[in-house]
Backbone and ligand atoms as CSV (ligand in chain L), in Angstrom:
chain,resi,resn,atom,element,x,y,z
A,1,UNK,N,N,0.830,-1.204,0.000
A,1,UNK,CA,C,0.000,0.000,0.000
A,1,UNK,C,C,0.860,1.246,0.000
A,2,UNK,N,N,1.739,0.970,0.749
A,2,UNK,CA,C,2.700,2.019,1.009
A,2,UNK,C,C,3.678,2.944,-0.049
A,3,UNK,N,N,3.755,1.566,-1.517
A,3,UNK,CA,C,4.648,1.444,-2.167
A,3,UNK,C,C,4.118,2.075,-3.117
A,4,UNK,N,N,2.642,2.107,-3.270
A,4,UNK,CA,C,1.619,2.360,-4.473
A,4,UNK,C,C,1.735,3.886,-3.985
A,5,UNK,N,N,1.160,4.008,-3.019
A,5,UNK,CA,C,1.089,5.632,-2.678
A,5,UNK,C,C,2.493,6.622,-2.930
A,6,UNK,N,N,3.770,5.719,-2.646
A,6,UNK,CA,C,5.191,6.692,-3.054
A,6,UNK,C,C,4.713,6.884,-4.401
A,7,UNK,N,N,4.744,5.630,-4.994
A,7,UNK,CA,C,4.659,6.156,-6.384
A,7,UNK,C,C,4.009,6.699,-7.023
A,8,UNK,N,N,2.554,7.204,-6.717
A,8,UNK,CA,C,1.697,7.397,-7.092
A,8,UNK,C,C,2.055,9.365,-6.572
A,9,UNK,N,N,2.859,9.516,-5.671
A,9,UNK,CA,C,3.233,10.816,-5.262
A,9,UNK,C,C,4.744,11.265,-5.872
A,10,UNK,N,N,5.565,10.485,-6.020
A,10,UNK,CA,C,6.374,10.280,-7.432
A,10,UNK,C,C,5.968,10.744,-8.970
A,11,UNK,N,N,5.276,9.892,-8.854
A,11,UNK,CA,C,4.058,10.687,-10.626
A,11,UNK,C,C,3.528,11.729,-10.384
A,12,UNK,N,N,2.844,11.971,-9.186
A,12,UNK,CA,C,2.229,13.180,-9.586
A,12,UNK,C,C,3.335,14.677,-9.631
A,13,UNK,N,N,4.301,14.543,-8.739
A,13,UNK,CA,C,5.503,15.216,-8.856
A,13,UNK,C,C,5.944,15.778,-9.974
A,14,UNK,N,N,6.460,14.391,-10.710
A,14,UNK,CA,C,7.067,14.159,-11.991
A,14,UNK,C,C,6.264,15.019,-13.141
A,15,UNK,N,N,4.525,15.041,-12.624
A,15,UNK,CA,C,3.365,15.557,-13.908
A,15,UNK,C,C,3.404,16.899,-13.646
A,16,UNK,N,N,3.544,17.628,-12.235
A,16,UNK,CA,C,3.281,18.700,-12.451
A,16,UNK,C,C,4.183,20.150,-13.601
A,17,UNK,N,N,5.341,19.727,-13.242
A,17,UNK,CA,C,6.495,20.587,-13.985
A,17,UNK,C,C,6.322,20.238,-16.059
A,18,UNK,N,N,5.294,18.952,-16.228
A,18,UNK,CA,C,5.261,18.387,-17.713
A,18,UNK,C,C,4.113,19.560,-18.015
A,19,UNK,N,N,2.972,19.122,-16.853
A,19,UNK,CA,C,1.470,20.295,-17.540
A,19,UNK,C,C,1.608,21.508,-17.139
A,20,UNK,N,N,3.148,22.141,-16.195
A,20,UNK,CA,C,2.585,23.685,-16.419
A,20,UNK,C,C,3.633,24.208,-18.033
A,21,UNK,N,N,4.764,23.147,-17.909
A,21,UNK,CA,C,5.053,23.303,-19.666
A,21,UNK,C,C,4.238,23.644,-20.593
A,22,UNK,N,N,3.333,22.456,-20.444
A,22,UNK,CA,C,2.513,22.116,-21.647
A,22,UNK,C,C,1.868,23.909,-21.873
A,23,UNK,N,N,1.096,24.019,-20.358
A,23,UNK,CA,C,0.661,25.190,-20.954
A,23,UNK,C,C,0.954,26.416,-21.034
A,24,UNK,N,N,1.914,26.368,-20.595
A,24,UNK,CA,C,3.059,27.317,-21.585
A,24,UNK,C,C,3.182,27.667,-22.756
A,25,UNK,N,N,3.356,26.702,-23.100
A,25,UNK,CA,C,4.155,26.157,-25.031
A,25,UNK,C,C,2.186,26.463,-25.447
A,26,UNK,N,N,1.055,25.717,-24.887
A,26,UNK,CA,C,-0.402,26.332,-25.917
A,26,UNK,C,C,-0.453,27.883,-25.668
A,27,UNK,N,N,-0.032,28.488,-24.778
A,27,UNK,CA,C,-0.051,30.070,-24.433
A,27,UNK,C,C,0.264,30.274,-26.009
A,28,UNK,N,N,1.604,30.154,-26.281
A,28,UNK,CA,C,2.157,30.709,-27.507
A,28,UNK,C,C,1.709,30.329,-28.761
A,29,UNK,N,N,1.161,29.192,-28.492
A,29,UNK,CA,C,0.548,28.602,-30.133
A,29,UNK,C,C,-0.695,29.369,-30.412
A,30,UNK,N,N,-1.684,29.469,-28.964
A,30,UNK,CA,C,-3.006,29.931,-29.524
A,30,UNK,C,C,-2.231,31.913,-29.982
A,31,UNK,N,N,-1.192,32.086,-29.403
A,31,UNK,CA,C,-0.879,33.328,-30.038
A,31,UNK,C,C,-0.632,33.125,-31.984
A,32,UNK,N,N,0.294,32.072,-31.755
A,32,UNK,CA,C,0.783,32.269,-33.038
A,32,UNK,C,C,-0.423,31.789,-34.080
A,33,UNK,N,N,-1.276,30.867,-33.555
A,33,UNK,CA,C,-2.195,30.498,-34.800
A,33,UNK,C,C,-3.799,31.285,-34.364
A,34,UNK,N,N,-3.776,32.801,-34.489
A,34,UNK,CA,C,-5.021,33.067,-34.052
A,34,UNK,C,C,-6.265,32.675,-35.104
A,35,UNK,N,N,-7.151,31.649,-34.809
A,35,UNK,CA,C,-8.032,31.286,-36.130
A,35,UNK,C,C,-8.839,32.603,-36.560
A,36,UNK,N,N,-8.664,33.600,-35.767
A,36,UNK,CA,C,-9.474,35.139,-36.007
A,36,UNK,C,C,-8.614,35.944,-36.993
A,37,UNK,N,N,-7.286,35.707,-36.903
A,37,UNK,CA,C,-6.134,36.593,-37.141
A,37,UNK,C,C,-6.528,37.108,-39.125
A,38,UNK,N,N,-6.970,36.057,-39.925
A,38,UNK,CA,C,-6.953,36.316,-41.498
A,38,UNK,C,C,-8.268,36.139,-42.147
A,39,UNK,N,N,-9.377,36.338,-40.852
A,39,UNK,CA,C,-10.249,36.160,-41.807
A,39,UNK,C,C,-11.543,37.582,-42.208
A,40,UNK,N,N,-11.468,37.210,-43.481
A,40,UNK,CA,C,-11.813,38.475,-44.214
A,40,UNK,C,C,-13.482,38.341,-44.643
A,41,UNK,N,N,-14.436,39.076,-45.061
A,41,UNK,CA,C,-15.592,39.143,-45.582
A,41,UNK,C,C,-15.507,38.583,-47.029
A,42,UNK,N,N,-14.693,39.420,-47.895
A,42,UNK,CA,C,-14.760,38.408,-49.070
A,42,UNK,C,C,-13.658,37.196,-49.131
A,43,UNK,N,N,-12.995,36.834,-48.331
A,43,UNK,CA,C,-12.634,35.790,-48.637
A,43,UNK,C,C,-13.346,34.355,-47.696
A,44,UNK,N,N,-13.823,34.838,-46.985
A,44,UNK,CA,C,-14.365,33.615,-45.990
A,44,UNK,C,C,-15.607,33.930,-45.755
A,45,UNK,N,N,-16.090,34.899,-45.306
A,45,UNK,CA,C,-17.599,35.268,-44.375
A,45,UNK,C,C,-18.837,35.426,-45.803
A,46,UNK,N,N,-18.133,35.652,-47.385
A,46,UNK,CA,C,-19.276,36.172,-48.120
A,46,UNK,C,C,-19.475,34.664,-48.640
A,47,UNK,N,N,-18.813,33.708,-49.177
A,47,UNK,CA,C,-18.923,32.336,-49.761
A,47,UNK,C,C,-19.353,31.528,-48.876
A,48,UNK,N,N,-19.453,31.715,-47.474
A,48,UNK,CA,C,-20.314,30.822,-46.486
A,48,UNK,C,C,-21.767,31.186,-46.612
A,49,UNK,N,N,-21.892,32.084,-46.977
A,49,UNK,CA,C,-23.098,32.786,-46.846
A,49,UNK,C,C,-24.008,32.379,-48.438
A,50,UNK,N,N,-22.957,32.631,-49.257
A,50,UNK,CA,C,-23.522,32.400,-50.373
A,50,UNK,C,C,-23.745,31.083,-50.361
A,51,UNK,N,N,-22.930,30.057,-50.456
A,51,UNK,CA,C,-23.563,28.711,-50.238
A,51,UNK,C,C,-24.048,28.430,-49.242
A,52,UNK,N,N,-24.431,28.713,-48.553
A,52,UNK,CA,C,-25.368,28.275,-47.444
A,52,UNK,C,C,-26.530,29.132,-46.938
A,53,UNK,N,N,-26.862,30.116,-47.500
A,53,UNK,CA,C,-27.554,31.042,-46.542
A,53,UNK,C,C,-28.818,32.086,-47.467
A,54,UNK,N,N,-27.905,31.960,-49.041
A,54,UNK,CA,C,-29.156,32.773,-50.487
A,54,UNK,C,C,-29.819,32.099,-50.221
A,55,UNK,N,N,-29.832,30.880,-50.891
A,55,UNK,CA,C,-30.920,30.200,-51.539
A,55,UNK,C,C,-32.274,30.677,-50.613
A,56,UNK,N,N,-32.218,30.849,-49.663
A,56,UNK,CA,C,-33.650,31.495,-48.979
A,56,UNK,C,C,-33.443,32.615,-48.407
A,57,UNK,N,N,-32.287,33.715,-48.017
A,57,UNK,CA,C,-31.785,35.215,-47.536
A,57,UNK,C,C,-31.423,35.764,-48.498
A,58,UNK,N,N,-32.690,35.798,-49.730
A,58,UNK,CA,C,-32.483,36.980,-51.214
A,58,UNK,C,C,-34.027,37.165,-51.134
A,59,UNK,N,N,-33.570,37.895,-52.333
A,59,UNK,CA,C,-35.122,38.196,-53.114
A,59,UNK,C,C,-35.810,37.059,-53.440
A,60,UNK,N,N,-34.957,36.325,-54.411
A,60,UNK,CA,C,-35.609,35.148,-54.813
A,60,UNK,C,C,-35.757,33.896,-53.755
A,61,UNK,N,N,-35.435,33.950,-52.689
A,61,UNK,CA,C,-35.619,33.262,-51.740
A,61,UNK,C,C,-37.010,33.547,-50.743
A,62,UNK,N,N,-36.913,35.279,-50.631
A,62,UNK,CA,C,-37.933,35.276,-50.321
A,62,UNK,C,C,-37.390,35.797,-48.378
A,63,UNK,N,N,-36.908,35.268,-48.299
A,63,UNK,CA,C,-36.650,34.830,-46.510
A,63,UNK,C,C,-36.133,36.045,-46.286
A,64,UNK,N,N,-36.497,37.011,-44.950
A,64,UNK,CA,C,-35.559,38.111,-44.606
A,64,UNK,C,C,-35.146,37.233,-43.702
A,65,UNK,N,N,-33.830,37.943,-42.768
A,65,UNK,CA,C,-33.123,39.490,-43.421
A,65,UNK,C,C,-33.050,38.973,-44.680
A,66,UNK,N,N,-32.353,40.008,-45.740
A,66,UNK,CA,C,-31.761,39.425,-46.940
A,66,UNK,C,C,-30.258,39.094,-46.774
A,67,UNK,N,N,-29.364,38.716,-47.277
A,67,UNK,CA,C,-28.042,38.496,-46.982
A,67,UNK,C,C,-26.970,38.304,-48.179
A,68,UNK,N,N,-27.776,39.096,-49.031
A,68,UNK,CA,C,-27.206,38.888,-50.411
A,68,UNK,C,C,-25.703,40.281,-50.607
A,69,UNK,N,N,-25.849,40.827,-49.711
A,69,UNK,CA,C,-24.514,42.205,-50.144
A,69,UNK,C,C,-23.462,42.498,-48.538
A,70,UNK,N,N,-22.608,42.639,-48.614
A,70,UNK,CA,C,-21.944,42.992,-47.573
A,70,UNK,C,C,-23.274,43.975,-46.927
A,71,UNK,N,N,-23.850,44.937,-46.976
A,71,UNK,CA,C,-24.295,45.728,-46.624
A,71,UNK,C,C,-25.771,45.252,-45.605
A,72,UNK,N,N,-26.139,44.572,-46.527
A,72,UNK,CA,C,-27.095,43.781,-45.559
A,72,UNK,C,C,-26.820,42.379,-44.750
A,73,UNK,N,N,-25.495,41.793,-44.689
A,73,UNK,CA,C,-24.876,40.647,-43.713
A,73,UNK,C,C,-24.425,41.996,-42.130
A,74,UNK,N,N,-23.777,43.202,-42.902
A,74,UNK,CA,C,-23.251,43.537,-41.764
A,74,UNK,C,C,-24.315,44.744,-41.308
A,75,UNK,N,N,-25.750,44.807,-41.860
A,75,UNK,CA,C,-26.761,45.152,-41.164
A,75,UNK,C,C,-27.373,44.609,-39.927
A,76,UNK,N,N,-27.401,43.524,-40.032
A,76,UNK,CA,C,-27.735,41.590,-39.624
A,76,UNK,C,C,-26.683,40.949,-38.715
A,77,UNK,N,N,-25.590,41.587,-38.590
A,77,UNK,CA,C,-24.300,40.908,-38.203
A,77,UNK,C,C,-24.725,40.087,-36.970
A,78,UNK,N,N,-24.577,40.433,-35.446
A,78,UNK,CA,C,-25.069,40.054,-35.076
A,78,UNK,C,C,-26.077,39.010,-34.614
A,79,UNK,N,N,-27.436,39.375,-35.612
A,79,UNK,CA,C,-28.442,38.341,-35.504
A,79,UNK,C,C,-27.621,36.392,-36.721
A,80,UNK,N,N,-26.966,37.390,-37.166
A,80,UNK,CA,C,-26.431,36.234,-38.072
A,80,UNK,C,C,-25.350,35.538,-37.320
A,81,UNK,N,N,-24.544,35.557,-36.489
A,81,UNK,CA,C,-24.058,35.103,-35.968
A,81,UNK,C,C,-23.875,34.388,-34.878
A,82,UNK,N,N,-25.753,35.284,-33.767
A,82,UNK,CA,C,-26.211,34.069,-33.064
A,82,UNK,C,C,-27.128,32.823,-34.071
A,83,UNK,N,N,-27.188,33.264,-34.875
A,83,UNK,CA,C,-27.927,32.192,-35.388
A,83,UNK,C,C,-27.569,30.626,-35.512
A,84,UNK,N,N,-26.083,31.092,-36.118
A,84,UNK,CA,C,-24.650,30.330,-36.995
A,84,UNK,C,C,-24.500,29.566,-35.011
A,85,UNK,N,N,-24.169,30.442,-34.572
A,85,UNK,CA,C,-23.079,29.907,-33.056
A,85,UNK,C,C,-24.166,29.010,-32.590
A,86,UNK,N,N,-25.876,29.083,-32.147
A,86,UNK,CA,C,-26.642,28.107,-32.020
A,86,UNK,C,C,-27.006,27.513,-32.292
A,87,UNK,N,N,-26.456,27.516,-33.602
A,87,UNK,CA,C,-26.436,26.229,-34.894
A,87,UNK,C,C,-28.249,26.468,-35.850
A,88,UNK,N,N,-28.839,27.393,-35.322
A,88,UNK,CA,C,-30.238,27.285,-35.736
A,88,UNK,C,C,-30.269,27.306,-37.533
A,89,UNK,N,N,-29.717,27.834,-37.769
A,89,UNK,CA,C,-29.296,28.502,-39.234
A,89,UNK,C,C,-27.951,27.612,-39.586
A,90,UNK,N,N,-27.798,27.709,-40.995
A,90,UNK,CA,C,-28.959,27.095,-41.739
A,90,UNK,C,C,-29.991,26.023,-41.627
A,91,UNK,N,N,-31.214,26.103,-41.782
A,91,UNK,CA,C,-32.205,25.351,-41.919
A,91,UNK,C,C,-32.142,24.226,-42.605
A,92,UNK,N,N,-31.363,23.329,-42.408
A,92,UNK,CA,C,-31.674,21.844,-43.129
A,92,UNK,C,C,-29.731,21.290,-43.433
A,93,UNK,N,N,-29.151,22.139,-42.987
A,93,UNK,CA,C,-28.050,22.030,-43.405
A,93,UNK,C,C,-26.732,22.619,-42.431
A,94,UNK,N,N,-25.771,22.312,-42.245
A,94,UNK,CA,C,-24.423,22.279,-40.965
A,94,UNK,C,C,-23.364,22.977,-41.606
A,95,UNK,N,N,-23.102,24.116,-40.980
A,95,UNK,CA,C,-21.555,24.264,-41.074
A,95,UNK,C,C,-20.642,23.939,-40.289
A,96,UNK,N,N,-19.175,23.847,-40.684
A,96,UNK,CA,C,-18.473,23.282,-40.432
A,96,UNK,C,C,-18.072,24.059,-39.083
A,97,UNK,N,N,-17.635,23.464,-37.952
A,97,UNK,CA,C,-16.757,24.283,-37.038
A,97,UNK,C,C,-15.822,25.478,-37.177
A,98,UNK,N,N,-15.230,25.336,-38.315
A,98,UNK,CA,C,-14.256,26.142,-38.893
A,98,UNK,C,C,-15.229,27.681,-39.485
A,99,UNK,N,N,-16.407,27.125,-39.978
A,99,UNK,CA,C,-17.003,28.133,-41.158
A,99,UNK,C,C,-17.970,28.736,-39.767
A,100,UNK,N,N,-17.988,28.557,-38.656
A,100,UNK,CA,C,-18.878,28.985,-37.603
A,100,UNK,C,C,-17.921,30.007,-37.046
A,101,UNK,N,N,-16.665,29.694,-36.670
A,101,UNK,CA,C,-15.693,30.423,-36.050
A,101,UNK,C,C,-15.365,31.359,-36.775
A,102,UNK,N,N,-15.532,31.539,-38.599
A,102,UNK,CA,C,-14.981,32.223,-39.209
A,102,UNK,C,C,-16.051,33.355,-39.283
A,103,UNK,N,N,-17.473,32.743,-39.388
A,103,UNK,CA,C,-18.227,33.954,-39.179
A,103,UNK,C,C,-18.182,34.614,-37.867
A,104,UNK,N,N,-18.387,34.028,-36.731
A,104,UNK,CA,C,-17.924,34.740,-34.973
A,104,UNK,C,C,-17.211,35.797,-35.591
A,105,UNK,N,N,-15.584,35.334,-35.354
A,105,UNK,CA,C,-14.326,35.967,-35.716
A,105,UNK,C,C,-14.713,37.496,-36.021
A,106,UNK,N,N,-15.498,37.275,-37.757
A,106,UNK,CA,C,-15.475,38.602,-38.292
A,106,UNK,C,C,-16.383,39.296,-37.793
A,107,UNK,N,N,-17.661,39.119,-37.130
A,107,UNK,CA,C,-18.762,39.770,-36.293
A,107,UNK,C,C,-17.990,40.857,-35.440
A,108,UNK,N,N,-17.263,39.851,-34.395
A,108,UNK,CA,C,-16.180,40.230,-33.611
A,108,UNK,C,C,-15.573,41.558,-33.846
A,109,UNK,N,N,-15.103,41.679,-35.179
A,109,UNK,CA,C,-14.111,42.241,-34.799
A,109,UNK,C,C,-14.626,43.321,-35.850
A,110,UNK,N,N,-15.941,43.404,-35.734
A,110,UNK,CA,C,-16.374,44.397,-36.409
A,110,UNK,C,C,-17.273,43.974,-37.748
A,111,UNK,N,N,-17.466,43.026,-38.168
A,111,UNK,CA,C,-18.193,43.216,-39.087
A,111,UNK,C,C,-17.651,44.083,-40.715
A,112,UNK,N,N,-16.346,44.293,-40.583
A,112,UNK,CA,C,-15.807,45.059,-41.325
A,112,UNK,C,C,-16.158,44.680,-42.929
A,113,UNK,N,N,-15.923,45.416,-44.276
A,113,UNK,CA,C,-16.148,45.296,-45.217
A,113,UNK,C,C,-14.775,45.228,-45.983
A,114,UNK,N,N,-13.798,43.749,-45.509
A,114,UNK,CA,C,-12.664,43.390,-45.876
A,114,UNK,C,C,-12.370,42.275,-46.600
L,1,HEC,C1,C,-33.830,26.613,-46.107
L,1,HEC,C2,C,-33.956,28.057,-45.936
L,1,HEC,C3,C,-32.983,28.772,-45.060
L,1,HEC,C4,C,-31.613,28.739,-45.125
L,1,HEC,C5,C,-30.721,27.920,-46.059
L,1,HEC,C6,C,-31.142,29.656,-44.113
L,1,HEC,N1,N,-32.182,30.225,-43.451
L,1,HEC,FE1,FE,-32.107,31.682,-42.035
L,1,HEC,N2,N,-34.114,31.638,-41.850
L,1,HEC,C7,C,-34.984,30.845,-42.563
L,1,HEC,C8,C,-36.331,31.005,-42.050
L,1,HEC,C9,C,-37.568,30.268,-42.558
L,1,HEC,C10,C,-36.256,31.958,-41.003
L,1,HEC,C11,C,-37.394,32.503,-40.125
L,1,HEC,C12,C,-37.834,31.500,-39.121
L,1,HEC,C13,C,-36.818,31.225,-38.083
L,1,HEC,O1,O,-36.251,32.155,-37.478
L,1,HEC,O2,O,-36.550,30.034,-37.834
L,1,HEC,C14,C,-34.867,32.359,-40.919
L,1,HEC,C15,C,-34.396,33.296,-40.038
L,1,HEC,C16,C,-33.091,33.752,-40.019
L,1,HEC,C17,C,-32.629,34.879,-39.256
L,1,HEC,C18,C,-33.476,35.766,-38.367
L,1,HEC,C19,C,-33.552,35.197,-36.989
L,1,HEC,C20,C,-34.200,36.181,-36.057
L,1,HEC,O3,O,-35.403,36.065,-35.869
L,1,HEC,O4,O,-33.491,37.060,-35.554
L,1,HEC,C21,C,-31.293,35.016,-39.476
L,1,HEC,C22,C,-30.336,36.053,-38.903
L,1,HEC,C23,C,-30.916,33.939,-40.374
L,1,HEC,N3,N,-32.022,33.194,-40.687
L,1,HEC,C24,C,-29.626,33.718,-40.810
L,1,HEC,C25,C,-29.272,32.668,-41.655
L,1,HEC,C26,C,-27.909,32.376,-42.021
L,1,HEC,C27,C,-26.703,33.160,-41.546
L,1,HEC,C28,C,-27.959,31.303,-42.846
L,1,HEC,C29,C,-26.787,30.578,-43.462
L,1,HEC,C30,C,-25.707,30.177,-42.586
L,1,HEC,C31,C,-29.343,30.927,-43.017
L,1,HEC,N4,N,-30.109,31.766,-42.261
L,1,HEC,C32,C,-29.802,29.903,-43.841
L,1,HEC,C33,C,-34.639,30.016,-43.610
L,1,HEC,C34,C,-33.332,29.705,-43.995
């Protein structure tokens, strides 16, 4: 019993100096890889939208808001982005983790027209 418990206070010893490393070394990664850091309206936030979000947020869709121009996504920003983060939207169809964070991201940080 005795022998289990050294060792078992041995390991935990041994773990603490490994996990305050560890999070150390993620400190700097989530610096260096910010998934917010490059993402832009027309390169990421307008093609999520377009495939996933016209076909019923246009005219010819019919569905408000509309979501067919920078101008009316970042009218909407907001409501479009709780939508995306509670997964409610799109209606019948999933984005990817990545394409959820990418819309957040740009909400975030303004909604900008970049
Ligand atoms: C299949 C059709 C369809 C698609 C695709 C679709 N929506 Fe919708 N959307 C609706 C309908 C219907 C409503 C109104 C009823 C509701 O809120 O559930 C709505 C409501 C909304 C609203 C208003 C919610 C509120 O009341 O504040 C927003 C914002 C929205 N959608 C964003 C999006 C976004 C962003 C996408 C793409 C990622 C998307 N929708 C894809 C049909 C759709």
């Amino acid at each position: 019993m005795k022998s289990i418990q050294k060792f078992e206070n041995t390991f935990l010893l041994f773990l603490i100096p490994v996990a305050m490393s560890s999070c150390l070394s993620n400190v700097d990664e989530i610096e260096e890889i910010d998934p917010c850091a490059a993402i832009t309206f027309s390169m990421h936030v307008k093609p999520i939208i377009d495939n996933n979000c016209i076909s019923c947020h246009s005219l010819e869709g019919g569905q408000s808001p509309n979501l067919e121009t920078y101008n009316a996504v970042s009218a909407n920003a907001l409501r479009v982005k709780s939508e995306v983060v509670l997964r409610e939207m799109p209606i019948g169809g999933s984005l990817t983790n990545d394409e959820i964070t990418a819309i957040s991201c740009w909400v975030d940080a303004g909604a900008l027209n970049n």
